[in-house]
C-alpha positions in Angstrom: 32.0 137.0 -70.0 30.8 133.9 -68.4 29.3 135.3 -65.3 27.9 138.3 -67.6 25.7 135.2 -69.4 25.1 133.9 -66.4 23.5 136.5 -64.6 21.5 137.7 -67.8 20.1 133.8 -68.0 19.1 134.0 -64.1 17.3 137.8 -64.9 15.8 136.1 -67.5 14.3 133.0 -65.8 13.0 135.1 -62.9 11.3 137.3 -65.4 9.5 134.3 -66.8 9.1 133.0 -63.4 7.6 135.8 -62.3 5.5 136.4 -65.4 4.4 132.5 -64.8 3.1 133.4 -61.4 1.0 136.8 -62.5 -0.5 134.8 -65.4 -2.5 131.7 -64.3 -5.1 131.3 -67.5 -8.1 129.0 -66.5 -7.4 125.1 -68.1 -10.6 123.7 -66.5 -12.4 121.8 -69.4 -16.1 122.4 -69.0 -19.5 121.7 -70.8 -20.6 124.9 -70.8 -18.8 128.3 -69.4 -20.9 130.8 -66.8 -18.0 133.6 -68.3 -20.3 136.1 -71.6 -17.5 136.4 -73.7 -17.6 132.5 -73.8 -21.5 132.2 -73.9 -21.3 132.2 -77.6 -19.1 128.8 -77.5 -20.9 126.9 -75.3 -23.8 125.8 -78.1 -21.0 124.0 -79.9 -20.0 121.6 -77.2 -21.7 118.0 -77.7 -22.3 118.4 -81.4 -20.7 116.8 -84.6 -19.0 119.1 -87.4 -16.9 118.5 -90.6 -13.8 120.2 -91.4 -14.3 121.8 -94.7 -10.9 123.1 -94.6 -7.5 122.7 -92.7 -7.0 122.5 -88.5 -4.6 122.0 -86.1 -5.0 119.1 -83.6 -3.1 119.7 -80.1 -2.1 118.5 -77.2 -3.2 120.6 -75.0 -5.4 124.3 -74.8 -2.7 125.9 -76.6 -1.0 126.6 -80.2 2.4 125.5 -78.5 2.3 121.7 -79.6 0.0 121.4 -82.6 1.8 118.7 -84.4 -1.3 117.0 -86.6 -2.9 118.8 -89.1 -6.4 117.9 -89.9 -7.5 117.2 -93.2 -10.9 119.1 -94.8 -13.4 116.5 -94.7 -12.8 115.2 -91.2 -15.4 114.5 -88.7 -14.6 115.3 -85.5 -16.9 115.9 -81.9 -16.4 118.6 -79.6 -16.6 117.5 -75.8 -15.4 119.9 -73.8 -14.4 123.5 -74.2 -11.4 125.1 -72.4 -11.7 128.9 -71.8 -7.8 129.8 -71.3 -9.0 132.7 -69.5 -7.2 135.2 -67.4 -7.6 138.8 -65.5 -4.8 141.3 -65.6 -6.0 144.3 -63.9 -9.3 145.6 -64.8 -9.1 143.5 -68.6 -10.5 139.8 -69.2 -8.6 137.5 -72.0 -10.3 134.4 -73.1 -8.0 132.3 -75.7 -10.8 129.1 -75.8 -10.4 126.1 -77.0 -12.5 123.4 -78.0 -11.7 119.9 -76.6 -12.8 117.5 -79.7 -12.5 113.3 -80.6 -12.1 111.9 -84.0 -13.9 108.9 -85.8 -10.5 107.0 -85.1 -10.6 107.9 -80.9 -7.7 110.5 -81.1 -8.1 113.4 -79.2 -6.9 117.0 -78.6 -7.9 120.2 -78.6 -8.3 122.9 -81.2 -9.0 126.3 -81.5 -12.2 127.9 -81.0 -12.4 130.6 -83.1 -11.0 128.6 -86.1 -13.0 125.6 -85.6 -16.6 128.1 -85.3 -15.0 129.0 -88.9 -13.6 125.8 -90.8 -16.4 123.6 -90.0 -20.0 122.8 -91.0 -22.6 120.5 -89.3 -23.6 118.9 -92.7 -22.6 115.5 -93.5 -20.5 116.0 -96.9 -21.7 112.4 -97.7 -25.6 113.5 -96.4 -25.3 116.5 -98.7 -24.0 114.8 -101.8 -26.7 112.5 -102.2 -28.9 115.5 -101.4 -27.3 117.2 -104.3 -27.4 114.4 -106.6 -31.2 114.4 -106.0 -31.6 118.0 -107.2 -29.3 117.9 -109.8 -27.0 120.4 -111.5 -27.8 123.4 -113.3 -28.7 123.4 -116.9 -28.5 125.7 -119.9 -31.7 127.4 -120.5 -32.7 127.3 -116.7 -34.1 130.8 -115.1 -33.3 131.9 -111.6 -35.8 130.1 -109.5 -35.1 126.9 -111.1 -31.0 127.3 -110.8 -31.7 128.2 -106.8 -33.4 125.0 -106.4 -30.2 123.2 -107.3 -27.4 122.8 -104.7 -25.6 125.6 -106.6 -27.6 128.1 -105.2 -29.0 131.4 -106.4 -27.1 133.1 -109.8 -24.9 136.0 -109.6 -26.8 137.3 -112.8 -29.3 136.8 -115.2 -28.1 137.9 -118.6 -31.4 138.7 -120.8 -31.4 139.3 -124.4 -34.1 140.3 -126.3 -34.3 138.6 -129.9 -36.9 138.8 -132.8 -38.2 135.5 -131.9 -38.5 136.1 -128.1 -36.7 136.5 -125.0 -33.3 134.7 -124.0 -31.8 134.2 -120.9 -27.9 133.5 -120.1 -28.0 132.7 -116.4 -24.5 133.0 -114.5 -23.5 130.5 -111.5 -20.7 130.4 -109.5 -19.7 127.7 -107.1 -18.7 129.7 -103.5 -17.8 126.3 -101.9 -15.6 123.7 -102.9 -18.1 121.5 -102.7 -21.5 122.7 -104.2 -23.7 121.0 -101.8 -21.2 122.6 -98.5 -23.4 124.7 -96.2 -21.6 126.9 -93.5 -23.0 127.2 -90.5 
């Protein structure tokens, strides 16, 4: 039974071996790739975002060791951008990932697709004073004047006609978590 393991555990290793040596994915970290499927990443290397909801941090241009979870709020800079890419046969596979610093000098890496979708590149504290400026919507408010708050344009107008004139019943709903969050 031994030797039956051991000879299924030395198929097995060659296999990965093997599979190792076909599959060689492109770990260069660059500034900007020459590769168009990655063209659309390269604009985010050498700017600032904030996380406006959860991200992995990790180690390397991989999900294998993604041990810190990034909170929603975080700051972080992208520096570098890893394409992961690789040609079997006639078919290209990217898997990027964006190299990025912290406010507190950690560093890792983090996925590229998630990160073009968790983050924005408004200040949270830039956009709350902003907000505070404009102020909340109030009762009686029409459209125009509710869009010029951070809230953004209404889902509805409700308008009422009455014997002593018009009313209107405006209806907002908060999209973000934050009412002054833009997603870019």
């Amino acid at each position: 039974m031994r030797k039956v393991c051991a000879i299924a555990g030395c198929v097995a290793l060659c296999g990965l071996v093997s599979c190792a040596a076909a599959l060689k994915p492109d770990l260069t970290l660059v500034t900007s790739s020459p590769l168009p499927s990655m063209q659309k990443y390269n604009d985010y290397v050498g700017k600032h975002y904030w996380l406006f909801h959860f991200l992995a941090l990790c180690e390397g241009p991989s999900s294998l060791h993604c041990a810190v979870l990034l909170q929603s709020g975080s700051h972080l800079k992208v520096d570098g951008l890893v394409t992961n890419h690789v040609e079997v046969g006639a078919k290209s596979i990217d898997d990027p990932f964006f190299r990025v610093v912290l406010d507190d000098g950690r560093s890792g890496f983090v996925d590229a697709l998630l990160l073009t979708t968790t983050t924005t590149t408004t200040d949270p504290a830039l956009a709350a004073a902003e907000c505070k400026k404009k102020g909340d919507p109030k009762l009686g408010m029409n459209a125009a004047q509710v869009a010029a708050t951070c809230w953004g344009r209404p889902q509805y107008v409700n308008t009422k006609m009455r014997k002593n004139g018009k009313y209107n019943n405006t209806s907002m709903a908060r999209i973000n978590l934050s009412p002054c969050a833009t997603v870019s």
